[in-house]
Biopython code that builds the backbone (N, CA, C, O; Angstrom):
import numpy as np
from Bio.PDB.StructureBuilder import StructureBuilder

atoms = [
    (1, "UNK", "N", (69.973, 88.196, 78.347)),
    (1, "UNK", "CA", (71.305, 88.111, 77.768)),
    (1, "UNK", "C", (71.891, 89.514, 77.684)),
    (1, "UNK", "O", (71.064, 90.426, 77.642)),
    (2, "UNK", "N", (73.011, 89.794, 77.656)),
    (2, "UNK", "CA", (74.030, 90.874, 78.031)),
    (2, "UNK", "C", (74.264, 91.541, 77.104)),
    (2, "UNK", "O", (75.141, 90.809, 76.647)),
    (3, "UNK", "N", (74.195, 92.706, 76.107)),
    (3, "UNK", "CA", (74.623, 93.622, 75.188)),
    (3, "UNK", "C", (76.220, 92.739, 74.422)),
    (3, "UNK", "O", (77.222, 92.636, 75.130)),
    (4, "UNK", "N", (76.217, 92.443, 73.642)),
    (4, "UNK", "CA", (77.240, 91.984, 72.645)),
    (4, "UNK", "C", (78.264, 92.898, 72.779)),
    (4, "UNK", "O", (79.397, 92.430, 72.890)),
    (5, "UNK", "N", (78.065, 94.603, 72.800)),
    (5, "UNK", "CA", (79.017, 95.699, 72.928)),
    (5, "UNK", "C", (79.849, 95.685, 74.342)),
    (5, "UNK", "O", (81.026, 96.006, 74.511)),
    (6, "UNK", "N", (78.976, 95.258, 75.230)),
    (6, "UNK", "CA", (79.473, 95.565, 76.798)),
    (6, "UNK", "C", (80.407, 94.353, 76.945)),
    (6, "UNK", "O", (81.336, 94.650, 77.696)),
    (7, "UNK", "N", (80.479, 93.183, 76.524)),
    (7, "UNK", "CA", (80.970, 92.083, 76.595)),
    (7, "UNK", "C", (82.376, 92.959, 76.033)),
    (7, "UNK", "O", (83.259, 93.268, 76.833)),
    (8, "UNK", "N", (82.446, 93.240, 74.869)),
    (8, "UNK", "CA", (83.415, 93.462, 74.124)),
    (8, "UNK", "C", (84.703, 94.809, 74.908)),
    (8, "UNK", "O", (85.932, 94.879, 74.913)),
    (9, "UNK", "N", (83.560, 95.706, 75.492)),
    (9, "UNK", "CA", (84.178, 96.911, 76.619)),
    (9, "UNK", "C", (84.667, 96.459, 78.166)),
    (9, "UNK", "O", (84.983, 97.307, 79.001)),
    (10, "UNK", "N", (84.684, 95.370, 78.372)),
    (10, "UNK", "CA", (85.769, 94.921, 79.608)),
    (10, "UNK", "C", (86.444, 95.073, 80.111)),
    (10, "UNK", "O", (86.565, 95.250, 81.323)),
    (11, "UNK", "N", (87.677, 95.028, 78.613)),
    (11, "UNK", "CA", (88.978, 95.636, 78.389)),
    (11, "UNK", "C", (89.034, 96.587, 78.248)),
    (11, "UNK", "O", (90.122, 97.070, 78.562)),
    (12, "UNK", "N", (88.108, 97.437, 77.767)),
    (12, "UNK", "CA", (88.422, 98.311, 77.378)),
    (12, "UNK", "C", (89.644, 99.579, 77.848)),
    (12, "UNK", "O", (89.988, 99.581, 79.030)),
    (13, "UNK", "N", (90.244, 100.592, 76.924)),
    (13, "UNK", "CA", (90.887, 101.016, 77.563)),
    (13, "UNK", "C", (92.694, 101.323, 76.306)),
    (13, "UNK", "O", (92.865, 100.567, 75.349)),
    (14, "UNK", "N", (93.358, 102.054, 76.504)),
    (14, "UNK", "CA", (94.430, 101.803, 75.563)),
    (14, "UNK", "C", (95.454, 101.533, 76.320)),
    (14, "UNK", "O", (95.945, 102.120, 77.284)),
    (15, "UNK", "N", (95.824, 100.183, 75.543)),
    (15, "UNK", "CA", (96.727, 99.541, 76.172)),
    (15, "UNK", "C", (98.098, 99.711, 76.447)),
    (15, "UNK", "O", (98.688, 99.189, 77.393)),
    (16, "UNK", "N", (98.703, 100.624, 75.403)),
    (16, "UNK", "CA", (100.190, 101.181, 75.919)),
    (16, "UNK", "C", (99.670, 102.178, 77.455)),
    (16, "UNK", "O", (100.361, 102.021, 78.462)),
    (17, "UNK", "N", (98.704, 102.956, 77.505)),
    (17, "UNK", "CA", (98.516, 103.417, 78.808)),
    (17, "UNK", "C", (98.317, 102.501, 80.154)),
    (17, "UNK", "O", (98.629, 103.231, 81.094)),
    (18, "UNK", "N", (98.005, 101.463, 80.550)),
    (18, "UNK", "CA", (97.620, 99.993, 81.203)),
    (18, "UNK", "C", (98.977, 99.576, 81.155)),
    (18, "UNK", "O", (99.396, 99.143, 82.228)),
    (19, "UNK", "N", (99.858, 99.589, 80.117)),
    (19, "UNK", "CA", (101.060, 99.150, 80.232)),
    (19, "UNK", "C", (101.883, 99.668, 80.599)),
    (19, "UNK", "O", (102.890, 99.048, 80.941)),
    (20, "UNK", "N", (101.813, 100.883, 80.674)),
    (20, "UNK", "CA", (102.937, 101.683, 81.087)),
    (20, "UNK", "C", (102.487, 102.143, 82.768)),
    (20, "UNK", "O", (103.286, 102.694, 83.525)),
    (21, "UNK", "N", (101.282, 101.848, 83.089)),
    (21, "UNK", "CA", (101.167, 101.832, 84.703)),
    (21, "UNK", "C", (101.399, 100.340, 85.105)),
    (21, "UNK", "O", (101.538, 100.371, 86.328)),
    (22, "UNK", "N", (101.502, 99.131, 84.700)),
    (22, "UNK", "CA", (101.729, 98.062, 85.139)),
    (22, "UNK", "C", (103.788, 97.947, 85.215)),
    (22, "UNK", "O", (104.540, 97.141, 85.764)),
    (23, "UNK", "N", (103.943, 98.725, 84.685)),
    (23, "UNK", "CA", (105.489, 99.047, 84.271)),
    (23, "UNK", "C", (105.758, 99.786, 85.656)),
    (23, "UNK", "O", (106.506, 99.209, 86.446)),
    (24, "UNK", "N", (105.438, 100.507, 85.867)),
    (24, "UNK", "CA", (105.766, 101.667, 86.654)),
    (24, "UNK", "C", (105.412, 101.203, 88.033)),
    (24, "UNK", "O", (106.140, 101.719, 88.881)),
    (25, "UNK", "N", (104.484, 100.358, 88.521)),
    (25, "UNK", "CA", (103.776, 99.517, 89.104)),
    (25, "UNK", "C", (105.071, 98.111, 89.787)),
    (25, "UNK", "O", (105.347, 97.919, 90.971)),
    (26, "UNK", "N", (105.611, 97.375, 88.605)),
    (26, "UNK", "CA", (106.328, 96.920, 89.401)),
    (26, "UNK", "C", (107.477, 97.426, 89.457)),
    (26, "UNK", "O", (108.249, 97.031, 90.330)),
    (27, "UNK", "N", (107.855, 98.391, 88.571)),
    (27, "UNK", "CA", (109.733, 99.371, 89.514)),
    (27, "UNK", "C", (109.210, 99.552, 90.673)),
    (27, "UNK", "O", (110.059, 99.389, 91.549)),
    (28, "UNK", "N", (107.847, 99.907, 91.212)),
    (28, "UNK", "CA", (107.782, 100.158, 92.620)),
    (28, "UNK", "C", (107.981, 98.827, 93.417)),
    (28, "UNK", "O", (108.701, 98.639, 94.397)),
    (29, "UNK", "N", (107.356, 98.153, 92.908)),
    (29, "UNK", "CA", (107.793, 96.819, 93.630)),
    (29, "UNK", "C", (109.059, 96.220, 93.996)),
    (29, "UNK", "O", (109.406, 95.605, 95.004)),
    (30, "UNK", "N", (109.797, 96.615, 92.708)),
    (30, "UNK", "CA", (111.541, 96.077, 92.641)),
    (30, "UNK", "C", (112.438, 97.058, 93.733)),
    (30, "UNK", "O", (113.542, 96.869, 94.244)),
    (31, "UNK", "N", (111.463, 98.191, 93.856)),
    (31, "UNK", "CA", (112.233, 98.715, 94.996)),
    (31, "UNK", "C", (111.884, 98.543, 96.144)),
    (31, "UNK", "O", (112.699, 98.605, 97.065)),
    (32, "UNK", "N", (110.849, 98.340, 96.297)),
    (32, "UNK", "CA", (110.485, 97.827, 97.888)),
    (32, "UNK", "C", (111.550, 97.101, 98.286)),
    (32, "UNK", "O", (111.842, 97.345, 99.457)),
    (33, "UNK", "N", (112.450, 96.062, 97.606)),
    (33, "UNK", "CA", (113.088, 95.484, 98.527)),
    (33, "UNK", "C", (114.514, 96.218, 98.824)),
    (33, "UNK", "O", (115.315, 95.765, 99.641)),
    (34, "UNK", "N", (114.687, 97.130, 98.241)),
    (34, "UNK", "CA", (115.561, 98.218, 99.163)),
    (34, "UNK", "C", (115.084, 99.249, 99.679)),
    (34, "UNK", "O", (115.766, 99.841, 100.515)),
    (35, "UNK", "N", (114.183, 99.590, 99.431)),
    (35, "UNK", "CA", (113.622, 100.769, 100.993)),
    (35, "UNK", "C", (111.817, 100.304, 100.472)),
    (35, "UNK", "O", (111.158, 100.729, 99.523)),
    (36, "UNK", "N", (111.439, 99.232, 101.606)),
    (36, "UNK", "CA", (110.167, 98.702, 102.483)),
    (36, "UNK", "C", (109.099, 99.616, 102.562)),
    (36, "UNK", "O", (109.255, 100.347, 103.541)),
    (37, "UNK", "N", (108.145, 99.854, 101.968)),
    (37, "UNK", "CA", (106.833, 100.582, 101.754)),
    (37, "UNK", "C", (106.590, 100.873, 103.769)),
    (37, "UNK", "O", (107.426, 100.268, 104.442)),
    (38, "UNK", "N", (105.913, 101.419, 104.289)),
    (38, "UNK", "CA", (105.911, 102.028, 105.458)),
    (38, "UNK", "C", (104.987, 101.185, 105.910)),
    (38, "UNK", "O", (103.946, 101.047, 105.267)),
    (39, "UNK", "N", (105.288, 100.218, 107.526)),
    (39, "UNK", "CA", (104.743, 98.956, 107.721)),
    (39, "UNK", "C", (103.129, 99.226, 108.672)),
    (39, "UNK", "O", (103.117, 99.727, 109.796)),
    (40, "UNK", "N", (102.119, 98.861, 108.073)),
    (40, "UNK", "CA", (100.836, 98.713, 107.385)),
    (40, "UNK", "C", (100.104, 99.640, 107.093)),
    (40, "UNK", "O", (99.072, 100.102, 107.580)),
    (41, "UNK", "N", (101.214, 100.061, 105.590)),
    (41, "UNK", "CA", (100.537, 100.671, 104.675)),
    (41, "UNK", "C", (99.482, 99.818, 103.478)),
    (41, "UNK", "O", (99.385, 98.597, 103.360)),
    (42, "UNK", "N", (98.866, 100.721, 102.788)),
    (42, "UNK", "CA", (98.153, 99.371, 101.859)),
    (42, "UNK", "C", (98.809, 98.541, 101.013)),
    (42, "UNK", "O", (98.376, 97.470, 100.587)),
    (43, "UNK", "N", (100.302, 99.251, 100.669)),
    (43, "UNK", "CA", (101.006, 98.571, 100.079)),
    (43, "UNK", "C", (101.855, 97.488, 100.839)),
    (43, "UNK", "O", (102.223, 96.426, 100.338)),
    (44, "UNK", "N", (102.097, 97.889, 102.055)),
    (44, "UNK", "CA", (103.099, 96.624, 102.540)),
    (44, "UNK", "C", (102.067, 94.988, 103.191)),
    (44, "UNK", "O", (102.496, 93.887, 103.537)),
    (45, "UNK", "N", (100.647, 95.523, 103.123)),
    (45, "UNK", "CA", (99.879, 94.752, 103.350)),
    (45, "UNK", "C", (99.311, 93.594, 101.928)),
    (45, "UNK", "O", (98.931, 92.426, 101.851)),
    (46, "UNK", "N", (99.465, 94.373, 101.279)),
    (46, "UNK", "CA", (99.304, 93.310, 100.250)),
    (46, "UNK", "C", (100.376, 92.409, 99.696)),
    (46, "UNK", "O", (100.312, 91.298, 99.170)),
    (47, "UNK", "N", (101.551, 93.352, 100.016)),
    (47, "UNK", "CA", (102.590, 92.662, 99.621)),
    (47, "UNK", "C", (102.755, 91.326, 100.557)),
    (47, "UNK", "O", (103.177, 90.221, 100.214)),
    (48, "UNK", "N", (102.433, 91.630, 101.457)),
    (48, "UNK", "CA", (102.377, 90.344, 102.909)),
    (48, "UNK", "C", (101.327, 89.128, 102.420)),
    (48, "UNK", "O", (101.741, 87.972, 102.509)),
    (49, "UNK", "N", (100.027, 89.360, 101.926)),
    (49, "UNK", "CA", (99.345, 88.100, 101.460)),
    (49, "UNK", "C", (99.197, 88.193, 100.116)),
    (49, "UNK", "O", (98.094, 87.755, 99.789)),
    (50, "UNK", "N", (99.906, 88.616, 99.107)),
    (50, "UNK", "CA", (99.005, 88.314, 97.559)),
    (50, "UNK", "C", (100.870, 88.026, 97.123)),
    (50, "UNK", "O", (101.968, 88.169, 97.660)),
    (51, "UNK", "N", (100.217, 87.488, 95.653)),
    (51, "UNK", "CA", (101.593, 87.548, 94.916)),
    (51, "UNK", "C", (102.011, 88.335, 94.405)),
    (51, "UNK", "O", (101.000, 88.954, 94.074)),
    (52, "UNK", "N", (102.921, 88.933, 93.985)),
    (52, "UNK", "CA", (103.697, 90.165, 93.441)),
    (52, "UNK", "C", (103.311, 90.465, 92.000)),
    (52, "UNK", "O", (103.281, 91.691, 91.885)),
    (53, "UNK", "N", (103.026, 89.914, 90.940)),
    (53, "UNK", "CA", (102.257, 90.352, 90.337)),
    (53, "UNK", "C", (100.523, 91.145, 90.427)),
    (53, "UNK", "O", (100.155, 92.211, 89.934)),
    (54, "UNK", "N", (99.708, 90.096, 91.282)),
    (54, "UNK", "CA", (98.575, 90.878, 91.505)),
    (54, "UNK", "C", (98.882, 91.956, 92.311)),
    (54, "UNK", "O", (98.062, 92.849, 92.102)),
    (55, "UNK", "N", (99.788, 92.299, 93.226)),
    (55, "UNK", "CA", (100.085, 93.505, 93.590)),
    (55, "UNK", "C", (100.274, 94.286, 92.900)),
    (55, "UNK", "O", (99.954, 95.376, 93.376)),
    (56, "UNK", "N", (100.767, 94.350, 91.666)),
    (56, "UNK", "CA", (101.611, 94.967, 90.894)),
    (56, "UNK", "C", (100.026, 95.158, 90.156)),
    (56, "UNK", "O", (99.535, 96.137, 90.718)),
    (57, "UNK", "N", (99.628, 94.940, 89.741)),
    (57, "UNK", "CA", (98.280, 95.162, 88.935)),
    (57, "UNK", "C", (97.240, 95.798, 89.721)),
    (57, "UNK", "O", (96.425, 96.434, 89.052)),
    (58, "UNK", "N", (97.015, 95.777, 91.366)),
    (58, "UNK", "CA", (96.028, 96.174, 91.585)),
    (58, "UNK", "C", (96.746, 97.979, 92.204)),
    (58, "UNK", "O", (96.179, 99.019, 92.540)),
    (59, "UNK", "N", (98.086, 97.605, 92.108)),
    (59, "UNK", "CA", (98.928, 99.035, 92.275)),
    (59, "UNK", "C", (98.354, 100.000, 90.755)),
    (59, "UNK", "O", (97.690, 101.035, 90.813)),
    (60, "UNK", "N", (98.631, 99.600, 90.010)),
    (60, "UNK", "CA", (98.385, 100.141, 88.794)),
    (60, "UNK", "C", (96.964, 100.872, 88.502)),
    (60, "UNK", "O", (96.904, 101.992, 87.997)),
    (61, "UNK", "N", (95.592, 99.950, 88.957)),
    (61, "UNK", "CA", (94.474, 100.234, 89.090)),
    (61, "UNK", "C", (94.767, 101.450, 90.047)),
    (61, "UNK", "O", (94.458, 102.549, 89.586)),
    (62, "UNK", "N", (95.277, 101.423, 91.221)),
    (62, "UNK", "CA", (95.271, 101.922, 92.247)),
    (62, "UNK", "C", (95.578, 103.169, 91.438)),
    (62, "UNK", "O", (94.683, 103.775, 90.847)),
    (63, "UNK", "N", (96.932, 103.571, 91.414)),
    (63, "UNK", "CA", (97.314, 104.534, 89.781)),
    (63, "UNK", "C", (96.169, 105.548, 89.268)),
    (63, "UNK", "O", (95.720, 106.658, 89.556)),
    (64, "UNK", "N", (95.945, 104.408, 88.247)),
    (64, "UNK", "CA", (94.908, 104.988, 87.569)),
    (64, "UNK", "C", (93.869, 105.851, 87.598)),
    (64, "UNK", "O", (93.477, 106.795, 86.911)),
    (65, "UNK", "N", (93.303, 104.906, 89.211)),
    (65, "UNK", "CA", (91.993, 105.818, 89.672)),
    (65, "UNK", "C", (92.762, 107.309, 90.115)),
    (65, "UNK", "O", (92.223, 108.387, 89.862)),
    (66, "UNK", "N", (93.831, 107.229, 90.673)),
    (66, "UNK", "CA", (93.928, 108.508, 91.125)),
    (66, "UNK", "C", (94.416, 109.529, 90.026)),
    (66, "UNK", "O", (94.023, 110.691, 89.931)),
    (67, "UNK", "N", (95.048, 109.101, 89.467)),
    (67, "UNK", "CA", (95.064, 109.948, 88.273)),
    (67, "UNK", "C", (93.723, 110.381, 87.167)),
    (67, "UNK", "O", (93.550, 111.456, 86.594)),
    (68, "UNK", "N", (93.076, 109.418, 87.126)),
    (68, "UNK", "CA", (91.624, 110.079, 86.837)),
    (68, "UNK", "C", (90.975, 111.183, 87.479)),
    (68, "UNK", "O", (90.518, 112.152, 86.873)),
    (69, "UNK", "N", (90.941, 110.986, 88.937)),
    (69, "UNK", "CA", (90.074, 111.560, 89.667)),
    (69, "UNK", "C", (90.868, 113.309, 89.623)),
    (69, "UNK", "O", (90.277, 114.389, 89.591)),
    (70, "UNK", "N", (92.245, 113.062, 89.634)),
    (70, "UNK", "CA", (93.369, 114.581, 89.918)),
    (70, "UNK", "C", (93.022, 115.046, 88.175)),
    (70, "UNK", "O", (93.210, 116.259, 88.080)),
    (71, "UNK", "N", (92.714, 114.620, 87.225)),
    (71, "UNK", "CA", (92.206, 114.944, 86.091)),
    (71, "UNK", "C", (91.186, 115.640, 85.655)),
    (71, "UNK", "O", (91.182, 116.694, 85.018)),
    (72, "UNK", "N", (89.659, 114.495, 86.323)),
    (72, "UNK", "CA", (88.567, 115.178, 86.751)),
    (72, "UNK", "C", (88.446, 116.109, 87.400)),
    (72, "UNK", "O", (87.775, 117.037, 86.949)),
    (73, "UNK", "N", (88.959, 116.198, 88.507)),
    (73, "UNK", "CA", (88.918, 117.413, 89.748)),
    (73, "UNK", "C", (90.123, 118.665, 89.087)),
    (73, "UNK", "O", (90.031, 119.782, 89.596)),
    (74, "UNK", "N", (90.831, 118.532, 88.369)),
    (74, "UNK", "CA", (91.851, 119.428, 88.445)),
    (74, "UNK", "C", (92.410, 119.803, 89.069)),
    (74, "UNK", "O", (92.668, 121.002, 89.175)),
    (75, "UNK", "N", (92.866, 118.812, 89.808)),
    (75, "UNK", "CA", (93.588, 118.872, 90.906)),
    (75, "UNK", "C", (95.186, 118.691, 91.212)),
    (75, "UNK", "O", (95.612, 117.703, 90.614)),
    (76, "UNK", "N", (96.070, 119.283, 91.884)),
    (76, "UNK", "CA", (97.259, 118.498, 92.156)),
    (76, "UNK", "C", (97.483, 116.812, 93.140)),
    (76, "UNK", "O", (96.865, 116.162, 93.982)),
    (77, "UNK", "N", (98.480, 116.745, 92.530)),
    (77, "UNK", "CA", (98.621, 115.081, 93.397)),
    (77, "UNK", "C", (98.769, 115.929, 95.202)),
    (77, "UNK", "O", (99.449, 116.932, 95.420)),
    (78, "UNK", "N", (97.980, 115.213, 96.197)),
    (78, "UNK", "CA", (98.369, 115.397, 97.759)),
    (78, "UNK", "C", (98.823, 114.284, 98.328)),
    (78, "UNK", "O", (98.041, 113.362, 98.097)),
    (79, "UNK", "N", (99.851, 113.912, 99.049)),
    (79, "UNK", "CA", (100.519, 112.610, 99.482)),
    (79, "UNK", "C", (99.644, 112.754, 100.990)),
    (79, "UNK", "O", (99.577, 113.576, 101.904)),
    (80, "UNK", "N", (98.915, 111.178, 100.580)),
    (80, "UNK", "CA", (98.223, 111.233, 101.990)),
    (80, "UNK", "C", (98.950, 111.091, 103.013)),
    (80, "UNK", "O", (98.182, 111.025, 103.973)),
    (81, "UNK", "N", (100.306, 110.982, 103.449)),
    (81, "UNK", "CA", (100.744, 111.181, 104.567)),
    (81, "UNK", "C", (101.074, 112.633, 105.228)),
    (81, "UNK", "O", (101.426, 112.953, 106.364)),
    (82, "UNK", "N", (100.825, 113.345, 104.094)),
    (82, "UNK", "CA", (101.614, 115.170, 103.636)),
    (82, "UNK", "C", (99.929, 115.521, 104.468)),
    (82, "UNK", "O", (99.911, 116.138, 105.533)),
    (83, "UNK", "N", (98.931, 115.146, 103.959)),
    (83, "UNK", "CA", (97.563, 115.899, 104.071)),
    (83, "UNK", "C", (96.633, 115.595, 105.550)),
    (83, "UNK", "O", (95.630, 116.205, 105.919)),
    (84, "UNK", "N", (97.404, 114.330, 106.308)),
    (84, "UNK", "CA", (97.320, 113.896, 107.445)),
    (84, "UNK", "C", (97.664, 114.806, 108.764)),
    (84, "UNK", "O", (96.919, 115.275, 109.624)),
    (85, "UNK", "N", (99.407, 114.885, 108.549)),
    (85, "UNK", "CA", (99.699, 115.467, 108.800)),
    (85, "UNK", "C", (99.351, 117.030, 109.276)),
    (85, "UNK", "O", (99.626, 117.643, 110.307)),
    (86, "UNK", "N", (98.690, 117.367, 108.177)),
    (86, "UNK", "CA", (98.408, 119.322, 108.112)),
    (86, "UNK", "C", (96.957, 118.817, 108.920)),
    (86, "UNK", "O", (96.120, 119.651, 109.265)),
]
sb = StructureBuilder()
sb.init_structure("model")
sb.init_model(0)
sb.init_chain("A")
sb.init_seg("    ")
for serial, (resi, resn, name, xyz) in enumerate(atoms, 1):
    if name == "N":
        sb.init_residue(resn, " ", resi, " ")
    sb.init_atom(name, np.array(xyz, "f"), 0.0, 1.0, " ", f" {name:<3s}", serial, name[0])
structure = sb.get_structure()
């Protein structure tokens, strides 16, 4: 049987922060339909088979991790099309 604590840490996490990337998450979405994410990017691919909410949520995750990691690393944001490029 599973730790009673770990059950409870799932969610874990503060939720005005989760909310305010699920926010931000779908303005990106609401704009896609005036200027179209760049066609098969990861975003215009999901947008093609999932529903617009789970997009919108796994955008957010998406978010998150990278902002963790530019946190951890101390790093600046690099736009992977910018870092391709060079």
């Amino acid at each position: 049987m599973s730790d009673p604590r770990e059950i409870t840490g799932l969610k874990a996490g503060q939720a005005d922060i989760r909310r305010l990337l699920i926010i931000g998450a779908m303005a990106r979405l609401s704009w896609a339909g005036r200027k179209p994410p760049v066609q098969g990017s990861w975003l215009s691919r999901m947008l093609a088979k999932k529903p617009r909410m789970l997009v919108a949520i796994a955008l957010a995750n998406k978010m998150a991790r990278t902002i963790w990691a530019m946190l951890t690393k101390q790093e600046d944001y690099r736009d992977p099309a910018l870092a391709m490029a060079a």
